[in-house]
N, C-alpha and C positions, 0 to 999 in steps of 0.2 A: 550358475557358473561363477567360481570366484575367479575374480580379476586381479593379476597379479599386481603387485607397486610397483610403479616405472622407478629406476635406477641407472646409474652410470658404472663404470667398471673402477672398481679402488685405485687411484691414484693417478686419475683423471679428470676433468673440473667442467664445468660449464660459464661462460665467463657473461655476465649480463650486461647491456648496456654500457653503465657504470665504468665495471670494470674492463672493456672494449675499450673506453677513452682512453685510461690510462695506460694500459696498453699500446695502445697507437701513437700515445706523446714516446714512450718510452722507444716502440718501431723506428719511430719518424726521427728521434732525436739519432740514434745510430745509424739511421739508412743516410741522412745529408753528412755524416762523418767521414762515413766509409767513399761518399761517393766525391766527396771535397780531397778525398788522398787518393782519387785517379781509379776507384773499384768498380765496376760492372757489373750488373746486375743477373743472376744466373738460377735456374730452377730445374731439380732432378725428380724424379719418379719417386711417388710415396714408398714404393713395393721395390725392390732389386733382387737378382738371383743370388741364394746362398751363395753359389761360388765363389761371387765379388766379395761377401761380405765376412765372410769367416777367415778367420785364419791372421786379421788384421789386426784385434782389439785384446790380442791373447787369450789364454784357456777363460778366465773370469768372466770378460768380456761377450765371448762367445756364447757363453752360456745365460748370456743375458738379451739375445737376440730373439725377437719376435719370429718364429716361422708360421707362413700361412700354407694350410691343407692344401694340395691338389685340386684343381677345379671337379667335378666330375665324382666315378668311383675312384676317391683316391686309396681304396684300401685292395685295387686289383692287382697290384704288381705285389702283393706281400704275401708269405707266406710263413710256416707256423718256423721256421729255421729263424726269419728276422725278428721276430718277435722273442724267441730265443736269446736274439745274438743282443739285445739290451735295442737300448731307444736309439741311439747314434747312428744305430747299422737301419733302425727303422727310420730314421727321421729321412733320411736318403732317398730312400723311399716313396714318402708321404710326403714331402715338401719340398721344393723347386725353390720358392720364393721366401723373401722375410721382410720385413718391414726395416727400414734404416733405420741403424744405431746412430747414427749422425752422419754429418755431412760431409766429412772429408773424405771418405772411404769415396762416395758416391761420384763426389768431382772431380779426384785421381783417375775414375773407370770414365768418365768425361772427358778428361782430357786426352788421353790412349786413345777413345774412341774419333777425336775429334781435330787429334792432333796437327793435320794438315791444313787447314782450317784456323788455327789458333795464333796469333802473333804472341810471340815471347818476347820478356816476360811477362804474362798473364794473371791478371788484377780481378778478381773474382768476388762478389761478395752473395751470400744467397740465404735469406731469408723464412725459413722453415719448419715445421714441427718436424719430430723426431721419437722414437717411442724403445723405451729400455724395459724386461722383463724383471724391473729393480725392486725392492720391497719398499712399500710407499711410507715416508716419513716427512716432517716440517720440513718444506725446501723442498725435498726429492719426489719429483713426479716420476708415471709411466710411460706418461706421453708430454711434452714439452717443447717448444720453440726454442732454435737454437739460431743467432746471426753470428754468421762465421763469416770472413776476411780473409781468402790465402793470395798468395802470389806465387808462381811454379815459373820454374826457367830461370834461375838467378840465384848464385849465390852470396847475394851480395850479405852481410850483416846491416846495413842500410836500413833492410826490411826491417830486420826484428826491432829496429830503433824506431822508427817509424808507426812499427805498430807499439810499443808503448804510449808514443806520441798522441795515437788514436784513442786509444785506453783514457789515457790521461782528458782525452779534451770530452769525449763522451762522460765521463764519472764526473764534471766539474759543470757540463751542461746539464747534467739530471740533477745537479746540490748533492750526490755524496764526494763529499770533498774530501773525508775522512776515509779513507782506503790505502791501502800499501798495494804494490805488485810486485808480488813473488817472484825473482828471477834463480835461473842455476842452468846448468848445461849438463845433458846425459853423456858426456864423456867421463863430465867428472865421477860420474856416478860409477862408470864403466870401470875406471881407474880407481877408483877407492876398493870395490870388487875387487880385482886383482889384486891391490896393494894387503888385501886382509887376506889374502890366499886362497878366495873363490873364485880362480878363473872363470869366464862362464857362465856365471850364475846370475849377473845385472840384471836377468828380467825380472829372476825368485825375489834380489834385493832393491828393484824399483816400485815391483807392487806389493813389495809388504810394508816399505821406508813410505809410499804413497799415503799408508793408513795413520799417521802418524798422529796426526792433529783427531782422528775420530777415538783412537783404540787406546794413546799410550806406546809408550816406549817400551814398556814391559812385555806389553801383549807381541808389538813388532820384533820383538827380539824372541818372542816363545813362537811366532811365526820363522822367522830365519831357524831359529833351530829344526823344529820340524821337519824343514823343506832343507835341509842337509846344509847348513851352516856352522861351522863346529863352535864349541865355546871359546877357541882362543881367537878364531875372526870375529867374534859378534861382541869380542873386549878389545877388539883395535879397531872397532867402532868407535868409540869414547873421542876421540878428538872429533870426527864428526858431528857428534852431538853434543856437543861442548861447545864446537866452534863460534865465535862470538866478535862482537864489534863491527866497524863502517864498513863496507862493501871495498874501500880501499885496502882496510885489515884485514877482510878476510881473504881478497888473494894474495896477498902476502905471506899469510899462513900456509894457506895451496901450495903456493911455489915450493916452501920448505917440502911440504909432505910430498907433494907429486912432481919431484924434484928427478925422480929417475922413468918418469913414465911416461913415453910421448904423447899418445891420447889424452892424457891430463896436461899438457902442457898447450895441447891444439884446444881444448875444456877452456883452460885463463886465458887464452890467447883472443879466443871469440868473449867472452866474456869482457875484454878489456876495450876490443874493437866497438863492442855495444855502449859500452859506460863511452867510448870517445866519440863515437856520434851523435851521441844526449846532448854531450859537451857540446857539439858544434853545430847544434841546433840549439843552443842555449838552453837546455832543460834543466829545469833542476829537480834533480832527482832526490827529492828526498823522502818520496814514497816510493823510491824502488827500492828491496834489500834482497841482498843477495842470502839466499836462502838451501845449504845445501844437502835438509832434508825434504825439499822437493822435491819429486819424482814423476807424476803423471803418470800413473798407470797404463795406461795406453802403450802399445808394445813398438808402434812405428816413429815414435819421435828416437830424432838420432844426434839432435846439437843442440842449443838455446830451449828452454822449455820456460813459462810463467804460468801464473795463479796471479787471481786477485780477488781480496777480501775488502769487504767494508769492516770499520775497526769498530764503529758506535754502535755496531744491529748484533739484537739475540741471538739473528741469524749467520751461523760462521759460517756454512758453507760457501765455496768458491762462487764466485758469479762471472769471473770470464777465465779460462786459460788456453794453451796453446804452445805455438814449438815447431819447429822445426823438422822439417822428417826427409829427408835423402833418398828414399830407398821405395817409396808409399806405389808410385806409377809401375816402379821396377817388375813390381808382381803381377803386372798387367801386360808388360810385355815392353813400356817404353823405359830402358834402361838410362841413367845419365838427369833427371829432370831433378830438382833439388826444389824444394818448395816449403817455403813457411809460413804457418799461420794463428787465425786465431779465432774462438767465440763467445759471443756473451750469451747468458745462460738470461731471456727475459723474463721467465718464471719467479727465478731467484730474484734477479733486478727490481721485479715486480712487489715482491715478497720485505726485501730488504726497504725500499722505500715505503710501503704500505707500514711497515712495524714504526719508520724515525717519520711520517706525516707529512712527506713532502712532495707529492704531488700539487701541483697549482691548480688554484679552487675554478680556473677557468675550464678545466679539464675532467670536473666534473659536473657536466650540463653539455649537453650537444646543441640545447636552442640556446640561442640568446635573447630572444625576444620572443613572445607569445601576445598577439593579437587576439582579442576578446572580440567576443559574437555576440554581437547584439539583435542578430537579424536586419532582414530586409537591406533596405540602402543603405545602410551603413556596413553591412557586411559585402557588399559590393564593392565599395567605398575601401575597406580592408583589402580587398583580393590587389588591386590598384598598389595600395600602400607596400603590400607583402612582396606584388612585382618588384615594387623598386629597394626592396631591404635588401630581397636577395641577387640583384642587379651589384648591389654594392656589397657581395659578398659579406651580408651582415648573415649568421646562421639564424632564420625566423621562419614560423607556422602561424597558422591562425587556426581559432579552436572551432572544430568542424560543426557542433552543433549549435544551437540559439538558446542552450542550458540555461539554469541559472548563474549568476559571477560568482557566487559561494562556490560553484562544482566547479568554475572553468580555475581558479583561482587554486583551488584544492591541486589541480589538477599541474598548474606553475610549481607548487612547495612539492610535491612529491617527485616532479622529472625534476629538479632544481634550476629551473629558468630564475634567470637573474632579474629580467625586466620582464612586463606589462605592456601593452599600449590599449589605451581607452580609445575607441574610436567609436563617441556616439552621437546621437544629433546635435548638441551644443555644441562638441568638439568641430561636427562640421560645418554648423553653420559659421564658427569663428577659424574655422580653415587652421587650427593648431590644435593637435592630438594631446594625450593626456600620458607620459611615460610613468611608471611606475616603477621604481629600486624596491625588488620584494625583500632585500635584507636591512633595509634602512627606514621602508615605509615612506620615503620620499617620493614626493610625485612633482614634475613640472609640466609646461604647458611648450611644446614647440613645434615648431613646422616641418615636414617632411625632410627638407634636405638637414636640418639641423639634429633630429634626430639621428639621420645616416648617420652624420659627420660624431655626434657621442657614442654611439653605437660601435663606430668602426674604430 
């Protein structure tokens, strides 16, 4: 009987050990962020009904949604017409459920459901994988963790400053200190549309202006064609993408151009609101630029929209963005809720630190101390010792077997334990253990609580 090779599905990982620590500094460092600026902590169903989830993320988007088969025969409601009628009229069909595209779709269908219940404004943070039917490359998973931050009930611009704030204090606790964050508002985007004589068209020119930074300017402008952009709006483009200098200059540019267009004027309006609460939180923003080939794909944001890239890593893609969305609850049935937000992408996070080496070397080793086996009373002797390590919240094990110290020792370099403790009959008859620094080779002689106390 041949036995097939165990495998995982492309663009999905297995994370070992190791890479779990790193991980968890990078969880842990965002979860006391988010929960330091008043967020709560919130958890939704892996699986959700299509219905919630379509129709939210645009045609692209949609089409990049996991659906799961019917429980049971799910091929009993179908017949040889739907199969005919193409896969859309079949999927209907065949599948009820899908897997989350991410999580804001999920918490807007939370809050509708939950609304009575809920005190406004509502501070949300939620922690979780997420899975996209996307083609897998460097950065881009199928399945991936996403920490998302929104607040709903509140229109303040407060928020959006705020959450820069958070952006800002998370990327400076992790040492990428080198990042910008992309700011622009979908109004302006709405407005520049109209202003180039595509009424209408702001989703065609959100998610093709979106691709920018991947495809080229050339490619984005042979997409706007395509998709019914004529050539003399995709040449009153040019000051668009031209547009240049401080974030002061560039809404002064704005003003001139979207000088006759009131949603471009409500666009700089919010825009300047944002840049005057930085100021009045004393931020200095000079890793935020305003950016107004920005777009976010994504078809529910409706004001303030950001990106943020690390500027030193191979890797460009985004690691957190977000925005604003008005209208997200509305399709649920609760009209009026106004809610903005935002996530970091830990995959990338993960990715990006991994390439510039900056993880802290304490974060890779889960023991800290490894107690050697000597047998008999002395490893009794250990069990005593190991009580009181981990009493003093020191992370310590002792090595289960009475091996040799070559294997137990072997055994220190490979999980990367940092220290040793000798505990053998000389050690006890002179009542001080023997520490060992496996990266220094140094060894000293001291007593239990002296040890806790270097240890901790």
């Amino acid at each position: 009987m041949k036995i097939d090779k165990p495998s995982i599905p492309k663009g999905t990982r297995d994370f070992s050990p190791d890479k779990m620590l790193k991980r968890q500094y990078i969880l842990n460092t965002i979860r006391k962020v988010f929960e330091k600026f008043g967020y709560q902590p919130l958890e939704t169903p892996a699986m959700e009904n299509l219905s919630v989830l379509t129709g939210k993320y645009g045609a692209e988007g949609d089409q990049l949604l996991y659906k799961i088969l019917n429980s049971g025969d799910f091929l009993s409601r179908v017949n040889a017409d739907d199969i005919n009628n193409g896969s859309k009229n079949l999927t209907n069909k065949i599948a009820e459920k899908g897997l989350r595209y991410d999580l804001t779709v999920p918490f807007a269908r939370y809050v509708v459901m939950n609304q009575h219940d809920i005190t406004f404004p509502f501070k949300r943070y939620q922690i979780q994988p997420v899975w996209r039917a996307d083609r897998p490359q460097k950065g881009r998973y199928r399945e991936f963790y996403q920490c998302d931050a929104d607040v709903v009930g509140t229109n303040s611009l407060v928020c959006e400053s705020e959450i820069i704030l958070m952006i800002n204090e998370v990327m400076l606790n992790l040492g990428l200190a080198d990042f910008t964050t992309k700011i622009n508002n979908r109004k302006l985007l709405t407005a520049i549309t109209d202003l180039v004589g595509e009424h209408g068209k702001e989703a065609i020119f959100c998610v093709a202006i979106d691709k920018l930074d991947k495809i080229g300017r050339v490619k984005v402008e042979e997409e706007l064609s395509n998709n019914g952009f004529s050539t003399a709006a995709i040449k009153k483009l040019d000051p668009v993408f031209n547009m240049k200098g401080s974030n002061e200059e560039i809404i002064h540019q704005l003003e001139g151009l979207l000088y006759n267009s009131e949603i471009g004027k409500e666009g700089i309006d919010e825009l300047k609101q944002v840049f005057g609460f930085l100021n009045d939180f004393g931020f200095d923003e000079q890793n935020v630029k305003l950016d107004l080939t920005l777009a976010r794909g994504l078809s529910y944001y409706t004001g303030i929209i950001l990106e943020v890239i690390a500027n030193n890593s191979s890797i460009r893609s985004s690691i957190t963005g977000g925005g604003r969305y008005d209208n997200l609850t509305g399709v649920f049935g609760l009209e009026g809720v106004s809610g903005v937000g935002f996530s970091f992408g830990v995959d990338r996070i993960y990715d990006v630190m991994d390439d510039l080496d900056l993880f802290p070397k304490e974060y890779e080793a889960s023991t800290k101390v490894l107690l050697l086996n000597f047998g008999s009373v002395s490893f009794k002797e250990s069990l005593k010792v190991l009580t009181r390590l981990r009493a003093a919240n020191v992370k310590s094990e002792v090595y289960p077997d009475a091996v040799k110290i070559k294997k137990q020792m072997n055994y220190a370099n490979k999980k990367g334990v940092p220290f040793v403790l000798i505990i053998g009959e000389d050690e006890l008859k002179e009542g001080k253990f023997q520490l060992k620094d496996m990266n220094t080779g140094n060894q000293q002689k001291l007593e239990i609580q002296e040890i806790i106390d270097y240890l901790s």
